[in-house]
C-alpha positions as CSV (number, residue, x, y, z in Angstrom):
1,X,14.4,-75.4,-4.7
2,X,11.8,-76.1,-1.9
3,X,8.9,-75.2,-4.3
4,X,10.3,-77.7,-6.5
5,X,10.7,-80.5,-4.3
6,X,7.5,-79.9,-2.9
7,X,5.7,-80.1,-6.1
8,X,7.7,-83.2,-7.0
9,X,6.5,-84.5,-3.9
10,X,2.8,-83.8,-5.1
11,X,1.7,-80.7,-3.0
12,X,-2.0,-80.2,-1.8
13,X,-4.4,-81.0,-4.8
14,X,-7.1,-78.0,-5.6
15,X,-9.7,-80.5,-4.0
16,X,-7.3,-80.2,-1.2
17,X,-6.6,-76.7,-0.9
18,X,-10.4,-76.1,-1.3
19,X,-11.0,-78.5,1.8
20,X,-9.2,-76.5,3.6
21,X,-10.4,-73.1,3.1
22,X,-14.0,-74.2,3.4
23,X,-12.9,-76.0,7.0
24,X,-11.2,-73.0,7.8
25,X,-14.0,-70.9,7.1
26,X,-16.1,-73.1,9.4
27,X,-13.6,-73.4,11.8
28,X,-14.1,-69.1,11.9
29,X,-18.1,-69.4,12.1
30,X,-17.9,-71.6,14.8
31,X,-15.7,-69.4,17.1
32,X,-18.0,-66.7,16.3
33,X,-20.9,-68.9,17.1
34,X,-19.2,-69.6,20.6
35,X,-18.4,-66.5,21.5
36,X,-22.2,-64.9,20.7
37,X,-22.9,-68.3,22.6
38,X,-20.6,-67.4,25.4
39,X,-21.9,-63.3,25.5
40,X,-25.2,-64.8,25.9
41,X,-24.7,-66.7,28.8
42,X,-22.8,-64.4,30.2
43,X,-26.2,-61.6,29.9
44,X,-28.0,-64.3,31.1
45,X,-26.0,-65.0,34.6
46,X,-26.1,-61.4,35.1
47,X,-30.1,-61.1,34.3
48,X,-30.3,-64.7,36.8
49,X,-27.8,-63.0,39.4
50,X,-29.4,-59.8,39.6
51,X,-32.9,-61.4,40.1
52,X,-31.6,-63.9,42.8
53,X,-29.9,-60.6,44.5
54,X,-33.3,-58.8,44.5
55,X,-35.0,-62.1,45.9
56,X,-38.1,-62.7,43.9
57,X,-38.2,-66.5,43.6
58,X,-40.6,-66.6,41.3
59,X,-40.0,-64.3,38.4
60,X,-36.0,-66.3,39.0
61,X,-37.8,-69.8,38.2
62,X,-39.5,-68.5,35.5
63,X,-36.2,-67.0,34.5
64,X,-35.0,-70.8,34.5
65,X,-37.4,-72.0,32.7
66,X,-36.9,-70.0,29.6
């Protein structure tokens, strides 16, 4: 019965459902993309911690700047 009302009602059109799984599908790349994004910073506050706790000012800055 509910499949029937909802058709009656006019359910998602195929342009519609197709919307959706392509913004779905980016929605899913871009979660990837932050979390390579995060795992990345997160290697680079180590790399920047690790030179600041070994003190060499100048191979940090040039750290920084890259």
């Amino acid at each position: 019965m509910a499949k029937a009302l909802y058709g009656y009602v006019g359910g998602p059109s195929p342009e519609h459902a197709h919307e959706a799984a392509v913004l779905r599908r980016r929605i899913g790349d871009l979660e990837n993309e932050v979390l390579r994004l995060k795992a990345e910073n997160d290697g680079l506050l180590a790399r920047l911690a690790e030179t600041a706790h070994d003190g060499d000012l100048a191979e940090l800055l040039e750290s920084a700047a890259r």
